[in-house]
C-alpha positions in Angstrom: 75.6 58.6 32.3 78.8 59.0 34.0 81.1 55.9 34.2 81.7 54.1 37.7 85.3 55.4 38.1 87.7 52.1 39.2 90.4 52.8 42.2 93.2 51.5 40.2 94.7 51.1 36.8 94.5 47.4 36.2 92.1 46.3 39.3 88.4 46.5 38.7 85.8 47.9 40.8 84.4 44.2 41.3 88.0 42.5 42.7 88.6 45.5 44.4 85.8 44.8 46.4 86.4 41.7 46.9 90.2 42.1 47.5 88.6 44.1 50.8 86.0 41.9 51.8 88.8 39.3 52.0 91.2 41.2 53.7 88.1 41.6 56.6 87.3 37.7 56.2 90.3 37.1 58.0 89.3 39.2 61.0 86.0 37.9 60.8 86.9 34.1 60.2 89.2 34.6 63.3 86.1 35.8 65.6 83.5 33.1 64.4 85.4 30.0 62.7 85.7 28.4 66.4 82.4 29.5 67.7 81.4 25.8 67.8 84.5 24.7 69.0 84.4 26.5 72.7 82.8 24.3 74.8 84.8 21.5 73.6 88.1 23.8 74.1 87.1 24.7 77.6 86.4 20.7 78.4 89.6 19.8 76.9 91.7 22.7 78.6 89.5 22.2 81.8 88.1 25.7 82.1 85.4 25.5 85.4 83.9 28.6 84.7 81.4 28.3 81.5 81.5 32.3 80.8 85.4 32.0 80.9 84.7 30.6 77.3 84.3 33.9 75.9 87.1 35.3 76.5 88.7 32.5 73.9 86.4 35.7 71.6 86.9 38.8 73.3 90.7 38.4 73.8 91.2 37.8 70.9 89.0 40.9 70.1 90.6 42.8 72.6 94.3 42.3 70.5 92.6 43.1 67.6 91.4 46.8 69.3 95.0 47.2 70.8 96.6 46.9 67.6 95.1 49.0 65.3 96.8 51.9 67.1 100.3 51.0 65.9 99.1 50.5 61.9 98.1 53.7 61.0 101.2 55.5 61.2 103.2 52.6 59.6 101.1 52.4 56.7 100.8 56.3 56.3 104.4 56.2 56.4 105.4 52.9 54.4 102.3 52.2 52.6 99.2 50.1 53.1 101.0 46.7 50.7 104.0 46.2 52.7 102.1 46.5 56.4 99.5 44.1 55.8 102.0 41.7 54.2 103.9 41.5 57.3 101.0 40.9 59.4 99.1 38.6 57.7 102.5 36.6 57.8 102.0 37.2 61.6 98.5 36.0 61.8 99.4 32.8 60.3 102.3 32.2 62.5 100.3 32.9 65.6 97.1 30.5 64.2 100.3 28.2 64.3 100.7 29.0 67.6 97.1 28.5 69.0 97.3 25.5 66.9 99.1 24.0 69.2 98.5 25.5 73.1 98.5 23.1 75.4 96.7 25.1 78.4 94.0 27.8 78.2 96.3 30.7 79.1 98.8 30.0 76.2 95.2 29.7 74.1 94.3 32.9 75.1 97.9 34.4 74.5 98.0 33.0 71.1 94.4 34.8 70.5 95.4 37.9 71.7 98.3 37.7 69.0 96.2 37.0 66.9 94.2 39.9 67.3 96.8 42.2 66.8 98.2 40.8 63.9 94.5 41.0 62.4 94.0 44.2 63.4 96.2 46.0 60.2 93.4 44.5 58.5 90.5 46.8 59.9 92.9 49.8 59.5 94.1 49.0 56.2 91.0 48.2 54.5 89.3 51.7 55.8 93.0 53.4 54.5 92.6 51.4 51.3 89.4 52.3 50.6 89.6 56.0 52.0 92.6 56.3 49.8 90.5 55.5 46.2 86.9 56.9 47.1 85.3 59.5 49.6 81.9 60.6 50.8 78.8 58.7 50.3 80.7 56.4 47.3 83.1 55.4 50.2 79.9 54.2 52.3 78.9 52.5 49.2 82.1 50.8 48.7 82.2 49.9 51.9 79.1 48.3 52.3 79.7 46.6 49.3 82.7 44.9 50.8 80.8 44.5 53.9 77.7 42.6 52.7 80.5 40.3 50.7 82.5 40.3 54.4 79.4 39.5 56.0 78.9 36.0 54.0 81.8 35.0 56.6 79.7 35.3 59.4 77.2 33.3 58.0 78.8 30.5 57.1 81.8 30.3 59.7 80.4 28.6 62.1 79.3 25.5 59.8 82.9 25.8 58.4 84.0 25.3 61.8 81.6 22.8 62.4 82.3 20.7 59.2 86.5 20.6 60.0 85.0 19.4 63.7 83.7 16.4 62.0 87.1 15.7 60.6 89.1 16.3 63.6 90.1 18.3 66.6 89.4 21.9 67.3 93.0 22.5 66.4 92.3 22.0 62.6 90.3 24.8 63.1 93.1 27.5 64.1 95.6 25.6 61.1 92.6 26.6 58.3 92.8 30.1 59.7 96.9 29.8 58.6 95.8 28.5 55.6 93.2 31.1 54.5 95.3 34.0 55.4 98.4 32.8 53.7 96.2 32.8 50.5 95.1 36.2 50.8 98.7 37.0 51.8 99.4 35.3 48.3 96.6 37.5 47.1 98.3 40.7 48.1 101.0 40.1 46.6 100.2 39.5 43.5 97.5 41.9 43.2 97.3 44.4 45.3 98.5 47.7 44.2 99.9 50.2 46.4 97.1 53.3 47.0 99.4 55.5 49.3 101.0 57.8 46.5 104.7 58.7 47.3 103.6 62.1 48.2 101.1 61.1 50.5 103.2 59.4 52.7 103.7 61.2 56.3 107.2 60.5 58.2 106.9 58.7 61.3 107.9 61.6 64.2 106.0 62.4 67.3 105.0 66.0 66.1 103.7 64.2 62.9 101.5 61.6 65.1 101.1 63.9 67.6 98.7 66.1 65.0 97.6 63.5 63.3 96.3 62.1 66.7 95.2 65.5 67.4 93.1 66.0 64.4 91.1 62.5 64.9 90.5 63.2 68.7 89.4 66.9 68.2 87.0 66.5 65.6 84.0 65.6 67.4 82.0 63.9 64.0 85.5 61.3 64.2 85.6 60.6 67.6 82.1 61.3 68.3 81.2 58.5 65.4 84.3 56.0 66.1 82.3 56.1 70.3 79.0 55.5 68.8 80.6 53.1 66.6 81.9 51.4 69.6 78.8 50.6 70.9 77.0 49.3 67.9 80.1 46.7 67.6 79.7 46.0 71.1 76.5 44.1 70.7 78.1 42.0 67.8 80.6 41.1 70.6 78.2 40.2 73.1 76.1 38.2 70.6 79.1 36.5 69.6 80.6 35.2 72.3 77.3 33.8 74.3 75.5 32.6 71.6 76.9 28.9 71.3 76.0 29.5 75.4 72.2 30.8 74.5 70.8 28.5 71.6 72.6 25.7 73.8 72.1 25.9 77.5 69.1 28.3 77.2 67.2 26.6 74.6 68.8 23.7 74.1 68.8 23.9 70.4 72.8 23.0 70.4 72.6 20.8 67.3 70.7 23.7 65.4 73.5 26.9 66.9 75.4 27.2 63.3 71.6 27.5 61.4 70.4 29.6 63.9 73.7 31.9 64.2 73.6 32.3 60.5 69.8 33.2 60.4 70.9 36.4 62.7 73.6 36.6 61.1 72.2 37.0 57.0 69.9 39.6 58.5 72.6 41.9 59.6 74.5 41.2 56.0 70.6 41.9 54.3 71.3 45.5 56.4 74.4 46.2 54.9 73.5 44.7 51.1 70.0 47.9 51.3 73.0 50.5 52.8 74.8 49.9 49.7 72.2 50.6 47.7 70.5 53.4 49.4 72.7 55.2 51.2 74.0 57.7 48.5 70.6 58.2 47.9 69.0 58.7 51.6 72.5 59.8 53.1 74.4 58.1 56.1 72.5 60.1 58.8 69.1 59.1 58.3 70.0 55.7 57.5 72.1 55.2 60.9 69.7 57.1 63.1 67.0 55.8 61.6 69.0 52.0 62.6 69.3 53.3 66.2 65.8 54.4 66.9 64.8 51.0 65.7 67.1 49.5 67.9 65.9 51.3 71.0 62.3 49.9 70.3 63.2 46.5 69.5 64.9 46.3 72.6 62.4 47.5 74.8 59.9 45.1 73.6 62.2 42.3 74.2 62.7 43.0 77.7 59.0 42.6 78.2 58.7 39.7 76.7 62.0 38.1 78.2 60.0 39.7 81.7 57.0 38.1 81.4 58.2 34.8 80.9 57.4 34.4 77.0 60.9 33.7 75.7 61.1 31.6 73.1 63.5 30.4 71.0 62.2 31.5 67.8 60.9 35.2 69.8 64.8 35.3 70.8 65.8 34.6 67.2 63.6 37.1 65.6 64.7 40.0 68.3 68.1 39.0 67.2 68.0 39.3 63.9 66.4 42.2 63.7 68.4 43.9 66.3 71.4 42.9 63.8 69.9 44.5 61.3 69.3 47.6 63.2 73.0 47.6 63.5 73.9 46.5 60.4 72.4 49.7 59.2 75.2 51.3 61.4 78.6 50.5 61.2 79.5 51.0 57.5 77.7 54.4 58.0 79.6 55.4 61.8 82.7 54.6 59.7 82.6 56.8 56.8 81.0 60.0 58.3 83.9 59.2 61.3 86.7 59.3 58.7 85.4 61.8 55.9 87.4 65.0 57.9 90.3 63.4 58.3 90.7 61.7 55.1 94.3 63.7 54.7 95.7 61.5 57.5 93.5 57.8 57.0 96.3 55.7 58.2 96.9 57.2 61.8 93.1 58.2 61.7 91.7 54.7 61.3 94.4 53.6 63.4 93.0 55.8 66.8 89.2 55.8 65.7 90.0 51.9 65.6 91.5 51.2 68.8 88.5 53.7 69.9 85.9 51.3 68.4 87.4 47.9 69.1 88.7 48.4 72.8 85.0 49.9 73.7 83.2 47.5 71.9 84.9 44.8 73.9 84.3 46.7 77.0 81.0 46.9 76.1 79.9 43.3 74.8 82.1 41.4 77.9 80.1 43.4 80.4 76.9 41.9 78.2 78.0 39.1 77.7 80.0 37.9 81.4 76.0 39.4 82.5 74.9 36.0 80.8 72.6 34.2 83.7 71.1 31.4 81.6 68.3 33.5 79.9 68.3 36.4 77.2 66.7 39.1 79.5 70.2 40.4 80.0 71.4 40.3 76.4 67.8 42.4 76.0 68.8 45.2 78.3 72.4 45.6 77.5 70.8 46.1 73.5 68.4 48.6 75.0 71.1 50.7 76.7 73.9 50.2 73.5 70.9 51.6 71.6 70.3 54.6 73.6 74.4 55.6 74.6 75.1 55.8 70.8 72.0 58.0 70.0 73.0 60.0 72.8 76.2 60.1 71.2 75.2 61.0 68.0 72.7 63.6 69.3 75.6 65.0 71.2 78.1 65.3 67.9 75.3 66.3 65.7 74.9 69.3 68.2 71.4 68.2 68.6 69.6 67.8 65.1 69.3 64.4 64.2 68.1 63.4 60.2 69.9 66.2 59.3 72.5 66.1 55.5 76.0 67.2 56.4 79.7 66.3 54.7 78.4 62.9 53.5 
């Protein structure tokens, strides 16, 4: 039996792991930490409009897509260590920041900062990881980190909830300083760097200008990163309505951070059977497989949500195993998206990205800003996310789904 190979000399295949599952705890943390906090934000900073609250989430999601098109090319050029340094320095200085806002426009400001200082951490831990594995052991890897990443999720909400209890919403923005100035501390003590020397690409518009061209022409990278899109788009919109749903719909306010973490284990559950399947069963029929699902869940919601025989425990179950459905997705959409341009990761990860995270708040606003009090919108916009990115993927898999190919 051949050994597991480790990325680095020196770092284990088990910190690794974890090394990258922090590095995407800060982006998630910075999505989900406040989730409980909104409506008391948009009382305190007098926001009339109860939908506005969700742009305190997609704005900041929204930097977070924007940003990742800058990282790409300055880690391919000066390595993945010294970029995510500097920006993790910047996501604590702009938590500082939001910390501190004393209206709702320098609230959002500060959380669009913030998503664009978090957004080297998407690129860099696809770049990292692209850079030590490949193929169907990079899905692995990924999911790996993903099903650790997906604790976050889980239990951010009652982490936000719990500093509530000891003060203002603003403690909640200062522990986001805190926690990524410890894996800032992490990195620097740890992290080796996995861009070789001879690996690194000069930053020069003919150089990007390939690079770009390469991860826009292939149509399994941009065809995946779009399908991609779509899949995170109904994390977005379940995001940033459902303190709105389990409160105002069902009024089950004092049960949201149980509940969100209920839907939230069962799209971290998704990721943990990837991990172990997928180098067995293959990304393809795992993901499509997710999709299909997807598409029938949904329709059966939007009966039930039609007729009148919402509940909150029907609603719950639809969610969670809609989040499933698209847990068995992204990790997936992200490795067979990167495996042909593995030779530029940085600038690829970079555009496929800002591809994924600028749609996918497109996407989840238009879901979630749809929000009218009950979850019969939420139900459709699943239905249609389902069938755009299996139309996608029917498109880019020139139409022969469950098919083997590169991964």
């Amino acid at each position: 039996m051949t050994p597991e190979p480790q990325p680095h000399p020196g770092v284990r295949r088990g910190e690794f792991v974890a090394f990258v599952a922090a590095i995407m705890a800060v982006n998630a943390l910075g999505t989900d930490l406040m989730l409980p906090a909104l409506s008391t934000i948009g009382s305190e900073l007098r926001v009339a409009n109860a939908n506005d609250q969700q742009w305190i989430v997609t704005s900041y999601l929204f930097g977070f897509g924007l940003g990742q098109l800058a990282y790409g090319p300055l880690a391919d050029r000066f390595g993945r260590k010294p970029v995510l340094m500097i920006t993790l320095a910047g996501f604590v200085a702009a938590s500082v920041f939001a910390a501190s806002a004393a209206t709702f426009a320098a609230l959002i400001g500060a959380r669009v900062l913030m998503g664009l200082m978090s957004a080297s951490t998407r690129v860099l831990s696809v770049a990292i990881v692209r850079d030590s594995y490949s193929g169907r052991r990079m899905a692995r890897i990924s999911s790996m980190a993903t099903m650790v990443f997906f604790l976050v999720p889980i239990l951010a909400p009652t982490l936000g909830a719990g500093l509530l209890e000891f003060g203002p919403w603003r403690f909640i923005f200062y522990a986001l300083a805190v926690f990524a100035a410890a894996v800032l501390v992490w990195a620097a003590l740890r992290l080796p760097e996995t861009l070789s020397p001879e690996r690194r690409r000069r930053i020069s518009l003919s150089a990007l200008s390939e690079a770009y061209r390469l991860t826009l022409s292939n149509r399994y990278s941009i065809g995946y990163a779009l399908a991609g899109s779509m899949t995170f788009g109904g994390i977005i919109a379940f995001v940033s309505s459902a303190e709105q749903v389990f409160t105002d719909t069902f009024g089950a306010g004092e049960r949201f951070t149980l509940l969100f973490a209920l839907c939230a284990f069962f799209m971290g559950l998704a990721a943990f059977f990837n991990s172990r399947l997928v180098e067995r069963l293959g990304t393809r029929l795992i993901s499509q497989s997710g999709l299909i699902a997807l598409i029938g869940l949904s329709a059966v919601h939007i009966l039930v949500a039609r007729a009148g025989a919402e509940t909150l425990w029907t609603y719950v179950a639809f969610q969670a195993l809609s989040m499933t459905c698209i847990g068995l997705c992204g990790a997936n959409f992200g490795a067979m998206a990167m495996e042909p341009v593995g030779h530029v990761a940085g600038t690829a990860s970079s555009v496929q990205g800002f591809v994924t995270g600028v749609g996918a708040v497109a996407v989840g606003s238009a879901i979630g800003q749809a929000y009218d009090g009950t979850t019969y919108p939420l139900a459709v916009g699943y239905l249609l996310i389902g069938l755009g990115a299996l139309g996608i993927v029917y498109v880019v898999e020139g139409g022969k789904l469950f098919r083997a190919r590169m991964a």
